[in-house]
N, C-alpha and C positions, 0 to 999 in steps of 0.2 A: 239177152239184152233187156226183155221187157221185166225179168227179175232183175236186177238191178237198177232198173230206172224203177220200178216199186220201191225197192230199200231205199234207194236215193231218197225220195221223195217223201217217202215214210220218214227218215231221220231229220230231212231238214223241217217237217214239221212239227217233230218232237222237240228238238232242240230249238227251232225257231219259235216256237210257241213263246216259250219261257223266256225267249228273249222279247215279245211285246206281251207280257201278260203282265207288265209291273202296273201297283197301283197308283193310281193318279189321287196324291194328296189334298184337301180340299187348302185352296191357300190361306194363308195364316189371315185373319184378322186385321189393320195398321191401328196402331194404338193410336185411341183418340186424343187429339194435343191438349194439353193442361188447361182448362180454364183460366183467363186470365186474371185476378183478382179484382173483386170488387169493389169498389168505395169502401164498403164496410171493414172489410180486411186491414186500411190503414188507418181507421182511430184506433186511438187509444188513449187512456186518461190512467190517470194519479193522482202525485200532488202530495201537500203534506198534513200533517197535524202535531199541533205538540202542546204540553200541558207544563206547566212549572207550579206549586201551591207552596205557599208558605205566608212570607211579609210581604212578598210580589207575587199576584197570581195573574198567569196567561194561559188564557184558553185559544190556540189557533186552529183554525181549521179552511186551508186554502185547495181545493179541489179541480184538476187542470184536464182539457180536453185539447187532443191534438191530434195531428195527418201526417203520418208517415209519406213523404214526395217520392224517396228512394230511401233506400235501405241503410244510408247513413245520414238520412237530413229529414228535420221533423222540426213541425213548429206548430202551436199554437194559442191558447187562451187559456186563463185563467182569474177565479175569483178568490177573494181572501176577506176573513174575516176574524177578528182576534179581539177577544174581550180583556182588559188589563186593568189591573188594580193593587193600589200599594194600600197598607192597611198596618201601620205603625203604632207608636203613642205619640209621632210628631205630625203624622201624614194620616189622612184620608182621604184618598182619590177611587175612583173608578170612571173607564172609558168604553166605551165602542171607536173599532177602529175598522171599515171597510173598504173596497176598493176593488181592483181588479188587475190583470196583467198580460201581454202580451209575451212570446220566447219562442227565440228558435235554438237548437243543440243540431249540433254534428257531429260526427263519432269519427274519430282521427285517427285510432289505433286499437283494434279489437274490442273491447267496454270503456276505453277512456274516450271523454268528449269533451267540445268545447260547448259553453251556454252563452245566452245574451239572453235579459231581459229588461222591459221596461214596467214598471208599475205607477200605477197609483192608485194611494190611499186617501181616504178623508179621514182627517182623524182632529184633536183637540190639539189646537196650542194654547200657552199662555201670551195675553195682550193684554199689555199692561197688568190693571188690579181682576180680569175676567178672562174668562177659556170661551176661544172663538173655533167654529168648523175650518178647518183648512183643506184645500188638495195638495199632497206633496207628491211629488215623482220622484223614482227613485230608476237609476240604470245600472243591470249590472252586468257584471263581464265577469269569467271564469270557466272553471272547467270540473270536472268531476269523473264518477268510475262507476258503471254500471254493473251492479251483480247481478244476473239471472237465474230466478229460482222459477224454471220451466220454460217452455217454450215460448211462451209471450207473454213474461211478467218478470219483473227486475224490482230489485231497491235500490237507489242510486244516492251517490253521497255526493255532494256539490261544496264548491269553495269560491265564494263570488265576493267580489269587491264594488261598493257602491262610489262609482267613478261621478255620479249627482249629488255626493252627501253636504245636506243643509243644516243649518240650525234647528228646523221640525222633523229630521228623518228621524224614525224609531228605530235606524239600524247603526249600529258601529262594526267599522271593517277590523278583520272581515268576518263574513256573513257565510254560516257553515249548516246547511242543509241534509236532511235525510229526509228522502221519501219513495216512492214509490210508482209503479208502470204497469199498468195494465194491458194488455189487447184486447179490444172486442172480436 
């Protein structure tokens, strides 16, 4: 009996053994959660430029800064600046035309958006026999399609209608846009 209660006891510690000798894994890690994004993460600026030379020359250069709120709505500022001159054998004129502008865009369907903006420019009109400073305002409504070339930079084509158009606005509808989006 006392051989047998040896093997007994002998077996059940060999094979017992290897039943608590498993290793104890050290536990994994928890992945640290995303940092939230910063202020910084939602500017972004563009805006446009464009040149035309000939019997009419336009120099524009309108440069825009704005806040992403969410990921389909962004609004912000912008300035605008556009030197113009006609230069004929009936005409000689040259202007400065500056001002500034507000805009919000929301994105309705993949790259297409809707815009709104307001502007104003100071520029020249004619009174009477003399050219007087003026403020004109101009609002516009439309929509447009964002191209993205990278992660956070697009060229955007817009088609906006001046829903304010006066007798001093520089714009005749409609008003057809290329420019540009940056992220910082």
């Amino acid at each position: 009996m006392k051989k047998s209660s040896t093997i007994l006891i002998l077996f059940v510690l060999m094979f017992g053994s290897t039943a608590f000798s498993q290793e104890n894994e050290p536990p994994t890690p928890m992945a640290a959660p995303a940092p939230k994004p910063g202020f910084w993460d939602h500017i972004f600026t563009g805006g446009n430029f464009g040149l035309q030379f000939g019997t009419q020359t336009i120099v524009e250069l309108a440069p825009q800064l704005g806040y992403k709120f969410t990921d389909n709505f962004a609004a912000g500022i912008g300035i605008k600046y556009l030197y113009y001159k006609i230069n004929n054998s009936y005409y000689n004129y040259s202007t400065n035309i500056y001002g500034g502008s507000v805009f919000a865009r929301h994105i309705i369907f993949d790259e297409l958006f809707v815009h709104a903006e307001v502007e104003m420019l100071n520029l020249e009109v004619p009174d009477l026999y003399r050219f007087v400073r003026r403020d004109v305002t101009s609002v516009f409504l439309g929509g447009g399609y964002r191209q993205m070339i990278g992660e956070n930079s697009s060229v955007n084509f817009l088609v906006l209608y001046n829903v304010n158009e006066t007798l001093y606005s520089p714009y005749r509808n409609p008003i057809i846009r290329i420019g540009f989006g940056i992220g910082i």
